[in-house]
N, C-alpha and C positions, 0 to 999 in steps of 0.2 A: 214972228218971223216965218213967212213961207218958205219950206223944202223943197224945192224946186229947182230939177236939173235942167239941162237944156243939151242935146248933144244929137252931133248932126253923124251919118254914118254913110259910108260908099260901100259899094263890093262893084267888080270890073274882072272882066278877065279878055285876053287879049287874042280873038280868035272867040269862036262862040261854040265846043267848050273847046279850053284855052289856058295859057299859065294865067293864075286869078291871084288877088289880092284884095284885101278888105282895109280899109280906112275910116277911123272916127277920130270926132273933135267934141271932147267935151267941154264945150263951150265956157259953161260955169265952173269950170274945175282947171279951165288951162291947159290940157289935156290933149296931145295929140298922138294917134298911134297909124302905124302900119304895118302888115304883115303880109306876107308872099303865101298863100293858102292850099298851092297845088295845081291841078288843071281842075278846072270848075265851069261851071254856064256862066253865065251873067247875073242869072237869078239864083243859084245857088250862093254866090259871092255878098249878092246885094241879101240876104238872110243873113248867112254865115261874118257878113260886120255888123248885124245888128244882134245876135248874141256872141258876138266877141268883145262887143261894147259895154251890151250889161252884165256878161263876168266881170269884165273890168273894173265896169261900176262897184261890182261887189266886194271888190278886193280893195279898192279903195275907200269905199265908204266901209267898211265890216258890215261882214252879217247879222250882226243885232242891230243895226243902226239903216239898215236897207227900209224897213217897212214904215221906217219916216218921212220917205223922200218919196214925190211925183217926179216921174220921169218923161219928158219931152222929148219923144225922138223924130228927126224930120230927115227924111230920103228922097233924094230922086226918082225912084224907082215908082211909079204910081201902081204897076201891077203889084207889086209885093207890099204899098201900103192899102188897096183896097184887098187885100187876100186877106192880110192881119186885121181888117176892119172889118172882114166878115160882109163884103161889098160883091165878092168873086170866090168861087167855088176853087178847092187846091184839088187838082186832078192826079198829080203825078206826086205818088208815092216818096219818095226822096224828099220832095218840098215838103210833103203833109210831118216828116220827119222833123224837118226844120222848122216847122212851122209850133209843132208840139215842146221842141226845146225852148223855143220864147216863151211860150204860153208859161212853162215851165218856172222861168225866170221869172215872169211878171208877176208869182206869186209874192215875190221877194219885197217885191215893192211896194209901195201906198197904191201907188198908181201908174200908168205907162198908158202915153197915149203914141200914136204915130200917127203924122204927117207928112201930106206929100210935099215937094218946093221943085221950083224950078233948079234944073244942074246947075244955073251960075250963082246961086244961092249956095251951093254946097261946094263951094270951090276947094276948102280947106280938106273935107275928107275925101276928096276926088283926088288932090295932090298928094295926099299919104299912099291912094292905092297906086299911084304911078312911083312914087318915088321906089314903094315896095317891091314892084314889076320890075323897074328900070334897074334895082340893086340884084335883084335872083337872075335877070336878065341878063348883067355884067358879071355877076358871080356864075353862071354857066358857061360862062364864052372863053372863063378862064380852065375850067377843068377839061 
């Protein structure tokens, strides 16, 4: 039996930078999250759900049982999957930060690849990161 995850991930924020939120669907686990992350770029967002994702992963597979699984992640984001593909150079300090946390995480695993997809492809963690905007959104209009 192959180990093999599958899990698609968003980061958004609204305004460029802006209230953000990050969204993932782990696909083979049923698994859907969202979380309102602060004021963020776009591309801090689209990083920061893709190690939101494989914490996740981590807590629910446990950590002895991570270095079993390959992990498939697919984004929209093409700049941030050729940066982690080692395709495009990370110029700005903050990202290289972010960039070193996955790195980090990918030790955990068998394996971690990333792929790019078109946005209508990633409908599901798109809709986490809106749902997560739209609720910090409506929870601030009340305070």
């Amino acid at each position: 039996m192959e180990n093999k995850i599958i899990m698609y991930t968003d980061g958004g924020s609204r305004n460029n930078p802006g209230p953000a939120a990050v969204g993932v669907w782990i696909e083979t686990l049923n698994k859907k999250y969202g979380e309102y992350i602060g004021i963020k770029t776009n591309n801090e967002a689209e990083y920061m759900a893709l190690i939101f994702g494989l914490q996740k992963l981590k807590q629910l597979l446990g950590k002895d049982k991570t270095k079993q699984y390959e992990i498939e992640c697919y984004l929209d984001s093409e700049l941030v999957v050729k940066q982690l593909n080692h395709e495009y150079r990370l110029s700005e300090e903050h990202i290289q930060k972010l960039f070193i946390q996955i790195w980090n995480l990918m030790l955990d695993f068998k394996k971690v690849s990333f792929h790019h997809i078109m946005r209508e492809k990633n409908k599901i963690a798109d809709a986490m990161v809106n749902e997560a905007l739209d609720a910090e959104a409506k929870q601030s209009s009340l305070l």
